[in-house]
N, CA, C and O atoms as CSV, one atom per row, in Angstrom:
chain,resi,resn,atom,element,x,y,z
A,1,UNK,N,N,4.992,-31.949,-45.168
A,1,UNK,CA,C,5.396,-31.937,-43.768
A,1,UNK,C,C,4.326,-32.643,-42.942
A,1,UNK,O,O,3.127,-32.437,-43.127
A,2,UNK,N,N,4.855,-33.573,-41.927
A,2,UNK,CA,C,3.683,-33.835,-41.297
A,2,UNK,C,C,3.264,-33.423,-39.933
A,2,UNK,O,O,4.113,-32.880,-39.226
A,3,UNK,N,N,1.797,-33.652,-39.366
A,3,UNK,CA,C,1.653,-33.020,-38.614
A,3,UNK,C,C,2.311,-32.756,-37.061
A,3,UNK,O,O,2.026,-31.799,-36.340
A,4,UNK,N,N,3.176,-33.751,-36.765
A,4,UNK,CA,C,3.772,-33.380,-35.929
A,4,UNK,C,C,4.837,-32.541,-36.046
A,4,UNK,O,O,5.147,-31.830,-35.091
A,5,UNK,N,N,5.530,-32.507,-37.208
A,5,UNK,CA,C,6.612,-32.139,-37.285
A,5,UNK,C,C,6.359,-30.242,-37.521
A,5,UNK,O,O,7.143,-29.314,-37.320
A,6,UNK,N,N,4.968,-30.253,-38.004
A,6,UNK,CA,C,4.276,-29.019,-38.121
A,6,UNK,C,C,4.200,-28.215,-36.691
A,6,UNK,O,O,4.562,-27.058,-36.479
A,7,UNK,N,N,3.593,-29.210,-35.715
A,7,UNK,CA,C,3.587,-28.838,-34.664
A,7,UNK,C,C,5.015,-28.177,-33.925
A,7,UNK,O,O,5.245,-27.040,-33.515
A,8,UNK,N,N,5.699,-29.197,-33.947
A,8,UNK,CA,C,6.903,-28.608,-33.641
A,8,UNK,C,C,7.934,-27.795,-34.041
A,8,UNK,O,O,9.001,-27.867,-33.431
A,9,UNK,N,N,7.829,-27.192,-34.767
A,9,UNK,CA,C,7.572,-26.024,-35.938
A,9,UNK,C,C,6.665,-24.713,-35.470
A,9,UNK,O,O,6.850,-23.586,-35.931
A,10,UNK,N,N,5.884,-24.966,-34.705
A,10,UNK,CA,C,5.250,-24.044,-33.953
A,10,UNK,C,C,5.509,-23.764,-33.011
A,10,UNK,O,O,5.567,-22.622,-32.554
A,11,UNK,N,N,5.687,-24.588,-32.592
A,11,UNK,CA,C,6.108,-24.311,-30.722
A,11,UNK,C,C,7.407,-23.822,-30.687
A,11,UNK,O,O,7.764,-23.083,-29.769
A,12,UNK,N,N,8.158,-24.155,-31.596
A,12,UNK,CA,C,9.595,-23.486,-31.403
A,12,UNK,C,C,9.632,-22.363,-32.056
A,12,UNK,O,O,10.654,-21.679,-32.003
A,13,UNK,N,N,8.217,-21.841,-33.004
A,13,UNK,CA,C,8.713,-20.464,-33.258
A,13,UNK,C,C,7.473,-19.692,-32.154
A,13,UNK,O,O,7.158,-18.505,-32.239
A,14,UNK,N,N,7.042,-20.421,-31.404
A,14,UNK,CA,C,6.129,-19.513,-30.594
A,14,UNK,C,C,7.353,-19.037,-29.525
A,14,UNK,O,O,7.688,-17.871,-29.313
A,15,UNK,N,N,8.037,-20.480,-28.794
A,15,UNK,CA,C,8.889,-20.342,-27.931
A,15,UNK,C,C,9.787,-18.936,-27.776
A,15,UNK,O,O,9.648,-18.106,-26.877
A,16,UNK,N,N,10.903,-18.873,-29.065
A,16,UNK,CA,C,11.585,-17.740,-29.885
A,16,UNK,C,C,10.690,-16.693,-29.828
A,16,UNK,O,O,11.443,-15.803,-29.433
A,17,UNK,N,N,9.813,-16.277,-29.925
A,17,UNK,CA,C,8.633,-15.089,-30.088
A,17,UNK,C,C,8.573,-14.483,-28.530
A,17,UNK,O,O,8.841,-13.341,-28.158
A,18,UNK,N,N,8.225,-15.385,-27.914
A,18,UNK,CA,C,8.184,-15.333,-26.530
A,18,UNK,C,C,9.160,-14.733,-25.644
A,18,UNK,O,O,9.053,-13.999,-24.662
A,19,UNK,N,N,10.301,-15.328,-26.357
A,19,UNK,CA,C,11.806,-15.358,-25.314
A,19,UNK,C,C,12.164,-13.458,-26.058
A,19,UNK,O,O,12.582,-12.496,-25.414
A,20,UNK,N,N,11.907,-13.494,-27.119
A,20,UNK,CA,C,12.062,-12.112,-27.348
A,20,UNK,C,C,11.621,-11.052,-27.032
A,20,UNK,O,O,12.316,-10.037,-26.980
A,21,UNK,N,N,10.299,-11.094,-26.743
A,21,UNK,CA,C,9.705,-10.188,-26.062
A,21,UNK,C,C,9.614,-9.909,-24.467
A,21,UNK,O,O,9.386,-8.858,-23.868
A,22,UNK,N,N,9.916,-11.437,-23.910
A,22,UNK,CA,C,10.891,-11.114,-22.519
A,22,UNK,C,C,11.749,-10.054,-22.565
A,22,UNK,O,O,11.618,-9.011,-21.924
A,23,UNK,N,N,13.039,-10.448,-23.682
A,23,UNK,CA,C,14.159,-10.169,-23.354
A,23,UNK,C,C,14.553,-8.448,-23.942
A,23,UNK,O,O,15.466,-7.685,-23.627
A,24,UNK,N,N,13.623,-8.336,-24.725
A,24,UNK,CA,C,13.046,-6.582,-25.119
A,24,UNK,C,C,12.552,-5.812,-23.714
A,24,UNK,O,O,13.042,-4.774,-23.270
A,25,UNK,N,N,11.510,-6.548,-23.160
A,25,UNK,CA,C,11.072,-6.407,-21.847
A,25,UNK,C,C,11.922,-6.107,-20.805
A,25,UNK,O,O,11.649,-5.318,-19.901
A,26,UNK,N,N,13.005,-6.759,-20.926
A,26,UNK,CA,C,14.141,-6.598,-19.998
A,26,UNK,C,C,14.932,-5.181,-19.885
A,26,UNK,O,O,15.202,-4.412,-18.962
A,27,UNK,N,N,15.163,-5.221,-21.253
A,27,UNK,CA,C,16.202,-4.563,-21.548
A,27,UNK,C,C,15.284,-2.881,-21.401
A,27,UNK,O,O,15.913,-1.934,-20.928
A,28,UNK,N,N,14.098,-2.723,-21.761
A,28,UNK,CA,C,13.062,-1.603,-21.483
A,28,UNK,C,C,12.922,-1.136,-19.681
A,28,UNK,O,O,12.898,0.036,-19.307
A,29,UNK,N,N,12.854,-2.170,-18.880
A,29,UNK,CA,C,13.288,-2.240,-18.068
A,29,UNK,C,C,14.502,-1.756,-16.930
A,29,UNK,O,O,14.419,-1.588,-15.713
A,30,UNK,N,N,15.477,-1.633,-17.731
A,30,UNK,CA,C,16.489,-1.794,-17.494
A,30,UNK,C,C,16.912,-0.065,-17.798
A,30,UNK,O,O,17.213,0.849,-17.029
A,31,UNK,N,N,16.810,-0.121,-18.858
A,31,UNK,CA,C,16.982,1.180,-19.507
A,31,UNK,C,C,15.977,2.665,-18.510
A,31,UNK,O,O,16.261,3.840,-18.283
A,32,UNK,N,N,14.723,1.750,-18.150
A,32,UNK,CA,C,13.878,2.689,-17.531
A,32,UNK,C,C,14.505,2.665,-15.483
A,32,UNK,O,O,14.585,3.549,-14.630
A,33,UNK,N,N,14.749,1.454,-15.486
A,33,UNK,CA,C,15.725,1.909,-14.219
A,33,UNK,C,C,16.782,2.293,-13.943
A,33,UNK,O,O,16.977,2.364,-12.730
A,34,UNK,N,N,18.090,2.769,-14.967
A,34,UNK,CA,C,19.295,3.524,-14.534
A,34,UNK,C,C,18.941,4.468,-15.347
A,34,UNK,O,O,19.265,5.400,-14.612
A,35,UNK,N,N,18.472,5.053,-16.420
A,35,UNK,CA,C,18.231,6.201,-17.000
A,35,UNK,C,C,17.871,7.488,-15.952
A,35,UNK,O,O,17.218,7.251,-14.936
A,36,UNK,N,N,18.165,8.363,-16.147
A,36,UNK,CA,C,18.092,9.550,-15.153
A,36,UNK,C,C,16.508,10.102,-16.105
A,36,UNK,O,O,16.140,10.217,-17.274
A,37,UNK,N,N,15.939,10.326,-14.641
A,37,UNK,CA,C,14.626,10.387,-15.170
A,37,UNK,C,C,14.019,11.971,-14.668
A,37,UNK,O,O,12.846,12.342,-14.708
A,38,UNK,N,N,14.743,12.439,-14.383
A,38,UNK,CA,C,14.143,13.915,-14.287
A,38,UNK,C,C,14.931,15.290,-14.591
A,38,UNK,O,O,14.678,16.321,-13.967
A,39,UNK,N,N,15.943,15.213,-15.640
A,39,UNK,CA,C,16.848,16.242,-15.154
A,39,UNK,C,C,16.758,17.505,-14.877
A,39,UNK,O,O,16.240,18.167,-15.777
A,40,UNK,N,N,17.033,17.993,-14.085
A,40,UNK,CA,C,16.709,19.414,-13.474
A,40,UNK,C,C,17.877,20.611,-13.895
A,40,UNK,O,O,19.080,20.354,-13.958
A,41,UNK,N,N,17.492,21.499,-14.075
A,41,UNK,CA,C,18.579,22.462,-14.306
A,41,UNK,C,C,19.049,23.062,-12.739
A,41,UNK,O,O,18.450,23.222,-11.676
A,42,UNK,N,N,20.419,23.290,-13.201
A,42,UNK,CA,C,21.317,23.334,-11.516
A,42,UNK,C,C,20.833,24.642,-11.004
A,42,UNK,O,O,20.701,25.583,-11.787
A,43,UNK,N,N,20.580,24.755,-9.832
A,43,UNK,CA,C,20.417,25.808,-9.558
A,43,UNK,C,C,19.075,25.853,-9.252
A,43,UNK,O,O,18.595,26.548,-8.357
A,44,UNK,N,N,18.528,25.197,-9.909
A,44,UNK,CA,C,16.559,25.225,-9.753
A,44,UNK,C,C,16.275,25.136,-8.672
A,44,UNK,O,O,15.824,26.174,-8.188
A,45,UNK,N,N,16.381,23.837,-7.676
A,45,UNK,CA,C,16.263,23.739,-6.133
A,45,UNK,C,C,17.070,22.922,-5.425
A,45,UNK,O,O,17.441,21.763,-5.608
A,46,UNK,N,N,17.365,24.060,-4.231
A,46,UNK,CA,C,18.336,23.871,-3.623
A,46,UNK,C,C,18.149,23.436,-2.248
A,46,UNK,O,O,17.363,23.894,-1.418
A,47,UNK,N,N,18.964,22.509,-2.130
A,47,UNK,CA,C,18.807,21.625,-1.164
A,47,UNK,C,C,19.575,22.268,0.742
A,47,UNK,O,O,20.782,22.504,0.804
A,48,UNK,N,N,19.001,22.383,1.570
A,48,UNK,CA,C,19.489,23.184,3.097
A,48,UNK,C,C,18.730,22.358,4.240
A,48,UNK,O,O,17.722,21.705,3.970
A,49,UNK,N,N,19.189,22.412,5.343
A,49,UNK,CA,C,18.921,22.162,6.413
A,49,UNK,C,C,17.805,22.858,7.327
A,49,UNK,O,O,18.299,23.935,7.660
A,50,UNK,N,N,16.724,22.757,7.800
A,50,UNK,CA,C,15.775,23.490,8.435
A,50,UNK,C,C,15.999,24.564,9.271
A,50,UNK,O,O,16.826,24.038,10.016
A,51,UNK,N,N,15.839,25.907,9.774
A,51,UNK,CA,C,16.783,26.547,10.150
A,51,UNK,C,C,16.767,26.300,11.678
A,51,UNK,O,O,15.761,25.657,11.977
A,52,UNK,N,N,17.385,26.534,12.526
A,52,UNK,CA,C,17.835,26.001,13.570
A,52,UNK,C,C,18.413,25.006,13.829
A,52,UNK,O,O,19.181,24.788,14.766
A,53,UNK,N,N,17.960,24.114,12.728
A,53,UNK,CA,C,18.610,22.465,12.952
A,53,UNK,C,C,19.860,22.446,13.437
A,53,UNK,O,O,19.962,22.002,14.581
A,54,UNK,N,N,21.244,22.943,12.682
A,54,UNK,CA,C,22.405,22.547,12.173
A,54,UNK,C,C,23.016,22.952,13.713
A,54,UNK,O,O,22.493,23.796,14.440
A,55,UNK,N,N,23.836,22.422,13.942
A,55,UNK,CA,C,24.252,22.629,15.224
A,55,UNK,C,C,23.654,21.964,16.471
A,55,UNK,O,O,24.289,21.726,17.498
A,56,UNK,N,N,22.327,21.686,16.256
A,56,UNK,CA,C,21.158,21.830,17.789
A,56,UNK,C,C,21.480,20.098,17.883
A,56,UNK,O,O,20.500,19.359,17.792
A,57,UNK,N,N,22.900,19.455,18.070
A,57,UNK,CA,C,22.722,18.191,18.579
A,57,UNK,C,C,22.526,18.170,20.246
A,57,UNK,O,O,23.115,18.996,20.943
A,58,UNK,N,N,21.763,17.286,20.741
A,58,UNK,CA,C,21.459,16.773,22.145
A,58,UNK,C,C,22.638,16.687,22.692
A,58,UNK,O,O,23.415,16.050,21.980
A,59,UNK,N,N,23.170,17.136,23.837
A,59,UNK,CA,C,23.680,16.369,24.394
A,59,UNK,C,C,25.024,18.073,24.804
A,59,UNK,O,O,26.020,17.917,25.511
């Protein structure tokens, strides 16, 4: 083989190496942003309005 052809032989498997670990990257990514990341058991805490609030609009 000669040396250029060696070369280019490299670069296209560096290229491929590269693009994969982007695209792993991505997908890790991806997975880590719609994945539900805390699940809580129901009932644990419960969500209310400050007391007085509800009602007290201006006007």
């Amino acid at each position: 083989m000669t040396m250029a052809g060696d070369a280019g032989s490299r670069a296209t498997r560096e290229l491929l190496l590269v693009l994969a670990i982007a695209g792993a990257g991505l997908v890790l990514a991806m997975v880590a942003a719609f994945a539900p990341w805390h699940p809580a058991p129901a009932g644990l805490v419960g969500l209310h309005p400050p007391a007085g609030a509800a009602g007290d609009a201006a006007g």
